[in-house]
C-alpha positions in Angstrom: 23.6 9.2 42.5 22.0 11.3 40.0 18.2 12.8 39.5 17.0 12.0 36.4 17.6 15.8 34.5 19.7 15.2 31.6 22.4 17.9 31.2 24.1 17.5 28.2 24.0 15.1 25.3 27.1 13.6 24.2 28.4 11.3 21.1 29.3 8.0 20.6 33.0 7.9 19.0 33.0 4.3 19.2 34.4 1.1 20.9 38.2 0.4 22.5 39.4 -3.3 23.1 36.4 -5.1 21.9 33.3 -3.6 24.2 35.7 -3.3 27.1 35.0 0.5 26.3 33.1 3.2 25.3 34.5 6.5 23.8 32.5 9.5 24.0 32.3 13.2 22.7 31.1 15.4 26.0 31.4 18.8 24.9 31.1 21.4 27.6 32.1 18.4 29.8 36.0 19.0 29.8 36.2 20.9 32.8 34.0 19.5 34.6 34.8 15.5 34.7 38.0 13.5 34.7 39.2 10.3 35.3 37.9 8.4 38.3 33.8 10.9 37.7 31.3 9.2 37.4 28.3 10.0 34.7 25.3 8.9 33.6 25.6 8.2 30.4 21.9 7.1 28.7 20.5 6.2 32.5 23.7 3.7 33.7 26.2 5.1 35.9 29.9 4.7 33.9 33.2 5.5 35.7 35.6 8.0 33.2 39.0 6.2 33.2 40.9 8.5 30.7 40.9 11.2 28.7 42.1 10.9 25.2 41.9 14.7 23.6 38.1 15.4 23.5 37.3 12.1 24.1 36.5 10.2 27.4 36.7 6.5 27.6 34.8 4.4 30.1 35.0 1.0 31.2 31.9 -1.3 30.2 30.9 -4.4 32.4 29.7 -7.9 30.8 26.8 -6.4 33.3 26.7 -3.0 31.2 26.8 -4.8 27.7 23.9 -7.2 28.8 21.6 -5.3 30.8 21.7 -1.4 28.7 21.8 -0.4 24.9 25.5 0.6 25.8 26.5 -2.6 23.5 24.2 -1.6 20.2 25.8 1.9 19.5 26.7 3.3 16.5 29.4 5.9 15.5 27.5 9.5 16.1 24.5 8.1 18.4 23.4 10.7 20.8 23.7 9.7 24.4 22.0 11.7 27.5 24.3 12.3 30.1 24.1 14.1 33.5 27.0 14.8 36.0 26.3 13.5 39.8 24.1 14.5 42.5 26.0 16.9 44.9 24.9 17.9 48.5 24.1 21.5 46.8 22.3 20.0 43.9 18.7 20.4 43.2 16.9 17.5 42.7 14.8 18.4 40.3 13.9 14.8 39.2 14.0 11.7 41.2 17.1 9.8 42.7 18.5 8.0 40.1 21.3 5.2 40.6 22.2 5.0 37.3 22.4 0.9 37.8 19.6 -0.2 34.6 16.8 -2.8 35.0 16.2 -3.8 31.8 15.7 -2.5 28.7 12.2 -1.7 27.0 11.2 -1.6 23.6 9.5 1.2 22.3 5.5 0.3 21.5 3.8 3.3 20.4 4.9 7.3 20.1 1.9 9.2 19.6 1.7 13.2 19.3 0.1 14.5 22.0 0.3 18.4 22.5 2.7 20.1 23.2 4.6 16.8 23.6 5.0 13.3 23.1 3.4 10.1 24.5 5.6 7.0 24.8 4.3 3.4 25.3 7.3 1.3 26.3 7.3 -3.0 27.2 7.3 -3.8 30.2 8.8 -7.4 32.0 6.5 -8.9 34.1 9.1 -9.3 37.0 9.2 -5.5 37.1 5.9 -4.9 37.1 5.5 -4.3 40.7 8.1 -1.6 40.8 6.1 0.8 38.7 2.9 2.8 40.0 0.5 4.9 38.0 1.9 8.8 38.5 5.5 6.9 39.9 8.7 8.3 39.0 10.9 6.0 36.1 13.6 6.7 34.4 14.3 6.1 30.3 17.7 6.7 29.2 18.5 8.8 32.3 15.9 10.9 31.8 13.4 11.5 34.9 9.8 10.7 34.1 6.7 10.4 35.1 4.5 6.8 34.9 1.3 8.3 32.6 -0.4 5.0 32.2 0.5 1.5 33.3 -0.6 -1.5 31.9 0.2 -5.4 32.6 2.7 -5.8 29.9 3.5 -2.0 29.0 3.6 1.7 31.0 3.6 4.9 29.0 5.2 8.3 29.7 4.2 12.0 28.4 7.5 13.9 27.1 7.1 17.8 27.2 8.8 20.0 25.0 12.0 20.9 26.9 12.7 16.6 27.4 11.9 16.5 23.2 14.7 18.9 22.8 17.3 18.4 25.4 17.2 14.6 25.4 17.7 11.7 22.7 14.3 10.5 23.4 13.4 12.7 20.5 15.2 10.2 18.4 13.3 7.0 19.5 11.4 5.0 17.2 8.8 2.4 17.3 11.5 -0.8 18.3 13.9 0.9 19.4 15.3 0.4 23.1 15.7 2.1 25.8 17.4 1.8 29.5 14.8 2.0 32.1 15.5 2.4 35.9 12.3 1.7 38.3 11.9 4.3 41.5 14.8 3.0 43.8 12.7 3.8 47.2 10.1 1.9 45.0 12.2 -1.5 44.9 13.6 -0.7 48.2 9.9 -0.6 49.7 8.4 -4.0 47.4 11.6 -6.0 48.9 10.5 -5.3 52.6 7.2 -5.5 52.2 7.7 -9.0 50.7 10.3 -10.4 52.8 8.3 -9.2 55.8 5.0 -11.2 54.0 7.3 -14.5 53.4 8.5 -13.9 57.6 4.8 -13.7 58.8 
């Protein structure tokens, strides 16, 4: 579990055994996650299953490679990453599973300051998930829904999530990872299953 407040940004060293995984450049990281962590690493929760130097290697699911960005890197992308939730933590964000919906293309980035405003796509199966002033997270980073439309939502990016993030890097087609609120889902799934009982 994880809240959506990026910690650190890492670098992608590359791919091992095809896609089967993902080797990454965490610095500041080395002391504090080994094999068998988890991390988010761009918004999906990856398991560490080695360490090779200062390098950490994760596993990446068919899942992973289909659903995330995880499979289009290239050699020196940044990638957010944030270490899990504890019991002490503050959750300064959201809760965040780190388990991807789908991934969104970037629309529109428009200056707006002192930030950034962010139009992403938006599947029409998710659509119900997302509500105007709603939490969502883009490449693990906790955000808040500024404008929702039927085929698109938007997000406002301060300065500190410009700096500390690899949002700051997105351009117009790019994509990005997006998470809906998970007491969101959990909420739409009763609601409907209780409609489709009645």
């Amino acid at each position: 579990m994880f809240t959506g407040i990026v910690t650190h940004v890492g670098l992608f060293r590359g791919y091992r055994r095809g896609k089967a995984e993902l080797a990454l450049e965490a610095s500041g990281l080395e002391g504090r996650a080994g094999p068998g962590d988890s991390l988010a690493v761009d918004g999906v929760c990856l398991t560490a299953v080695r360490r090779e130097n200062r390098l950490f290697l994760f596993n990446l699911s068919r899942e992973t490679l289909e659903r995330s960005t995880l499979g289009a890197l290239r050699p020196g992308d940044e990638l957010n990453l944030e270490l899990p939730l504890t019991l002490a933590s503050s959750l300064g964000g959201h809760l965040v599973s780190g388990h991807v919906d789908f991934r969104a293309k970037l629309l529109r980035s428009v200056a707006r300051r002192p930030g950034r405003r962010l139009e992403f796509s938006l599947p029409r199966e998710f659509r119900p998930f997302l509500v105007p002033k709603g939490s969502v997270a883009v490449n693990g980073v906790s955000l808040t829904v500024a404008g929702l439309h039927p085929a698109s939502f938007e997000v406002e990016l301060i300065p500190v999530t410009l700096d500390k993030s690899n949002l700051r890097l997105l351009k117009t087609g790019s994509e990005a990872n997006v998470e809906c609120d998970m007491i969101g889902k959990y909420v739409y799934n009763f609601t409907t299953a209780r409609k489709k009982e009645d």
